[in-house]
Structures are given as structure tokens and as C-alpha cells.
N, C-alpha and C positions, 0 to 999 in steps of 0.2 A: 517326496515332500507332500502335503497335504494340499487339495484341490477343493476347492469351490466349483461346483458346476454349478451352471446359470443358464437353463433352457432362455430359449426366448422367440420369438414369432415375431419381434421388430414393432410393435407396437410400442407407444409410447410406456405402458405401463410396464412392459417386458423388460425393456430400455434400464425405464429405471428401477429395477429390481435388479439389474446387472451392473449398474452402476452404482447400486448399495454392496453386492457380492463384492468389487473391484475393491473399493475403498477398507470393505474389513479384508480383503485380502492382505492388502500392506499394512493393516494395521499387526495381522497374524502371521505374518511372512507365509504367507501360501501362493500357490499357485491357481489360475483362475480357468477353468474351463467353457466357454461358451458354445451351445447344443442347439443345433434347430433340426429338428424332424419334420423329415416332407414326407404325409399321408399321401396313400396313392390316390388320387384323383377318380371318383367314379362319371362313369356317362349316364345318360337318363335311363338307358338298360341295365343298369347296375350291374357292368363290365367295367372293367379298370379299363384307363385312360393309354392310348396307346404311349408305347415305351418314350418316344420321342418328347411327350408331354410333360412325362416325368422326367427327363431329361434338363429339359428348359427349365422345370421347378429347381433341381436341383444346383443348376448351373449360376440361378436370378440368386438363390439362397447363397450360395460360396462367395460369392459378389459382395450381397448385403453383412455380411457374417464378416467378412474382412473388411471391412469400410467399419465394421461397428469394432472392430478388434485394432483399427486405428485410431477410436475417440477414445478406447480404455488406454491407448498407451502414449496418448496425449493429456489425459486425464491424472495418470498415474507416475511419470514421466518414466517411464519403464521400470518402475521399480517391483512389480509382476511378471512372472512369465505367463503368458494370455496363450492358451492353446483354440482355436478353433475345428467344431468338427460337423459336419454336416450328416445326416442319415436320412435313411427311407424305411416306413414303418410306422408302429404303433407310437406314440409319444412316448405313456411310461415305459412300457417295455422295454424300449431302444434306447430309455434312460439311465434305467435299470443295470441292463447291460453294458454300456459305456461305464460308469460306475461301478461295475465291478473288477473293471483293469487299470485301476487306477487306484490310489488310495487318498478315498474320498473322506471330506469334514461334513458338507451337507449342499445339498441342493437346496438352492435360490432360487427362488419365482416368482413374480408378480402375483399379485391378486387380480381377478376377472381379467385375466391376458386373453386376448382374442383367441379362437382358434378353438384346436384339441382340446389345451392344455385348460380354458376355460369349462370346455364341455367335462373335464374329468373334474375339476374342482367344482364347480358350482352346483348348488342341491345336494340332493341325494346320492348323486357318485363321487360326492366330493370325501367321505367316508373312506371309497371304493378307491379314491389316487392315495388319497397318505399309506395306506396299507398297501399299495401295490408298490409304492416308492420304499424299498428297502431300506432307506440312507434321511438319515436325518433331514427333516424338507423343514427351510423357513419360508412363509410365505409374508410379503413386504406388500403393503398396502400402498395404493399409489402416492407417492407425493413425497416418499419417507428418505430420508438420508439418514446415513451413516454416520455418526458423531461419536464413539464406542459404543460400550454395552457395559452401565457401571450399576444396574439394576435389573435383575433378571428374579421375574418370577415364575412359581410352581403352581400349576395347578393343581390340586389332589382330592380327592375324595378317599382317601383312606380306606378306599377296599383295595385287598389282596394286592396292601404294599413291595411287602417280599418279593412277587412275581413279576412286579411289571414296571418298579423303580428302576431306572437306568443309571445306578448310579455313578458307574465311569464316567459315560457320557456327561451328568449335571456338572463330576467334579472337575471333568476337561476344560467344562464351557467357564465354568466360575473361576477355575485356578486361570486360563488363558486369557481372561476379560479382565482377573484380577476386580472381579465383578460382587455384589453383595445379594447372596440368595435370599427371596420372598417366599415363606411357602403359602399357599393362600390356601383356606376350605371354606366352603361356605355348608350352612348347616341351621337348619331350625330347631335343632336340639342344643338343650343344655347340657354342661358338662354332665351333672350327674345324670342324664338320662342317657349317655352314650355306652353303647352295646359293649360285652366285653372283647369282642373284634377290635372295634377300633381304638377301646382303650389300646390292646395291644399292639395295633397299628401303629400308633400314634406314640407308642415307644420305641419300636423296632427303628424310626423313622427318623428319631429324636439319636438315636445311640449312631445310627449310617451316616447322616449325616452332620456328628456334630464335628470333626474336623473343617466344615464350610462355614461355620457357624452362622446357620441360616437365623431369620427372623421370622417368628411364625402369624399368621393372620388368621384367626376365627372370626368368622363375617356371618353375624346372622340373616337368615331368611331362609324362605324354603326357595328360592329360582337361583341356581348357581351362576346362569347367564348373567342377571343382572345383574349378581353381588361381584360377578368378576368384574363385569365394564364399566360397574361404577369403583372398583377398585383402581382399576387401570387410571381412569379420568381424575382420582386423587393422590396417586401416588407416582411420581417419575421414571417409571418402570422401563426398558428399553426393550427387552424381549419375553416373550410369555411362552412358556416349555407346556403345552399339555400330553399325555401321554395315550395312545387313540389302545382303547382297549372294548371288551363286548361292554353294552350297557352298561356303560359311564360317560362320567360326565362329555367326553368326546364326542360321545354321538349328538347330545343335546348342542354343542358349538356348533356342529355342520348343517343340525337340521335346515332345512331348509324353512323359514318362517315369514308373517312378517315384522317382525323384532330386527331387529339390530344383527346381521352372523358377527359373533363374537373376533373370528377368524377372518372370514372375504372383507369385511369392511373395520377390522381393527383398527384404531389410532395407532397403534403399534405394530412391530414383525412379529408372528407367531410362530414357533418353532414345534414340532411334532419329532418323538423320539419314539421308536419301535419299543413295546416291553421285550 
């Protein structure tokens, strides 16, 4: 059966990014996996902490991890099966790995969750988690619940669609949400001034996926951040798919700025899918 993993570090925002994961669990009959990774503790000689230390982390984490795998199946009234698993390590890494013996939907996480898992998403390596996260990662802005998904948008910039469209993936997410695809581009060109690339992009694009029958959105300007956030803030979107590729629009969501991150501080969940 299909898994939800849901890293988390017990923070409140962790919390509820797991408690977003639970709820579309039973909406998709899946199964829910909950992950805390305990880094090895360094001393002020930047020696790891002796073994006992890490011990204790690991013993306080199996505690907290099952007390939190009690409010999901009070929450849910069992109607999930909630796996717990505890490790020692790298966060992605040991996410990665956990996720590959399993047959994963996507990893759930908080935005700005304390810990690791903030230090990989926040700035500049936050580029550096979505790519090293193999598996589809949605990331849930604090405060967000789970109500469906009956509006999911695309981001795209219609360069080298053919190579980095996922489009299993979009037509899994839309067919299983039963959901209405957005594709959004934002662009300071007019039609007749667009290259013959992306005329043909923007065919190719049209012909994949017209079984979904998306709705297309050309949103002029030249800053695609803003033309998405102010799309998001008009239109009732539920989740927003961008696709992390070189020099595209991905890299300008994570920059680190001070603007608005499209992503860490969304009104919505962000979903990132591997090309």
C-alpha cells in the first residue's frame, strides 16, 4: 500500500504537517509513516557525544514518537495504519533511505520545522533538500489543514517540457484528488513574440496533458514569484506542484530573499516532483 512519510522533530509546526499527512492519508487509503532522525550530538571538540548520550536521544524520541502515533489514531479513529520509526543519522539521507523500502506517495513536512530538517530547507540548501529528497516532498505551511485537494496547480516555464514533466505523477495526483489541473506561466512576452521552443512546448504540453483537461493561465509580468503569489491569493488552489530543475523557475522560489519565499511561507502546501 502506499505511505506517507512525515519526518518530524515534535515541534509544533512538525505536529501539524503530520497531522495534514494523517488526514489525506484516509482520505487516499494509505498508510502513514512517521520519521524522527536523531543527529549525532557533537561536544565542543567536535567529537561525537558519547554513545550513551545518543542513547537517551534515541530512547526520549521512541517515547515522543509513540505518544504522537497515539493522537494520529485518536484523530483518525484507526482508520490508518500509522507505522513509527526512529533513526540515527543524516535527516535526508536516513529519509531517503527509509523510503526506498517502502512504497512511498511523498514525504510531508513542515515548513521552518525546527532542527535539521529547517537547516536543509531554509535559504540556500533548501534547493539542496528537494533534490536530495528523492520522493515527491510536500511542504505544509504552518497552520494548514487538510480539507481535499480539488484545485491543484502547475507551475511551468515551458522550457525542456518533454524532459522534466512528470507526468504520471501529475496524472496520479489529479486522477486520485479527482482534483482540476491549473497550469500557470507567468511571462512578459506576448504571444506573438514567444520563441519557437516554447510555441512547441506549449504544444507538446497541451497534446500530454489533455486527458486531465487542465485550465491554462498566462499571467503577464516579468517576476514569476509574484505572478504566482498573487495567483495563489486569487484563485482557491489547494496544492502547488513546481518542478526543481537547473535554472528555473525553482531556484528563484527557494532563493533566499527578502520577498515573500513562495514555498517556506506559502498560504498553501507546495508539492516538488523530481523531472
Amino acid at each position: 500500500m502506499k505511505t506517507l512519510v512525515a519526518p518530524t522533530d515534535f515541534s509544533d509546526k512538525s505536529v501539524n504537517a503530520v497531522f495534514y499527512a494523517a488526514d489525506m492519508a484516509c482520505m487516499i487509503q494509505a498508510d502513514l509513516a512517521l520519521v524522527h532522525v536523531c543527529q549525532v550530538p557533537m561536544t565542543f571538540s567536535d567529537t561525537p557525544a558519547p554513545a550513551s548520550t545518543l542513547a537517551g536521544l534515541m530512547s526520549e524520541a521512541e517515547e515522543r514518537i509513540d505518544r504522537l502515533a497515539g493522537r494520529i489514531l485518536d484523530r483518525t479513529g484507526g482508520q490508518i495504519r500509522t507505522t513509527t520509526v526512529v533513526k540515527e543519522g543524516n535527516v535526508v539521507d536516513e529519509i531517503n533511505r527509509y523510503c526506498a523500502t517502502i512504497d512511498t506517495f511523498a514525504v510531508v513536512m513542515g515548513a521552518e520545522t525546527a532542527g535539521a530538517v529547517e537547516r536543509f530547507l531554509l535559504g540556500g540548501r533548501s534547493v539542496a533538500a528537494v533534490k536530495h529528497l528523492v520522493w515527491p516532498v510536500i511542504v505544509v505551511p504552518p497552520g494548514s489543514v487538510f480539507n481535499g485537494i480539488r484545485n491543484i496547480g502547475l507551475a511551468c516555464d515551458f522550457r525542456k517540457v518533454t524532459e522534466t514533466i512528470p507526468y504520471k505523477e501529475i496524472e496520479m495526483l489529479v486522477n486520485k484528488f479527482q482534483a482540476r489541473l491549473h497550469v500557470i506561466h507567468v511571462t512578459a512576452e506576448k504571444g506573438d513574440e514567444y520563441s519557437e521552443e516554447k510555441i512547441e512546448a506549449c504544444s507538446w504540453l497541451k497534446d500530454t496533458l489533455d486527458e486531465l483537461k487542465p485550465v491554462y493561465h498566462f499571467i503577464g509580468g516579468k517576476d514569476p514569484d509574484k505572478g504566482i503569489r498573487d495567483f495563489i491569493k486569487e484563485h482557491a488552489l489547494d496544492l502547488l506542484i513546481v518542478i526543481p530543475k537547473k535554472h528555473s523557475l525553482i531556484h528563484k522560489l527557494f532563493r533566499k530573499s527578502e520577498t515573500e519565499k513562495i514555498v517556506l511561507h506559502s498560504p498553501l502546501p507546495v508539492m516538488t516532483i523530481h523531472e
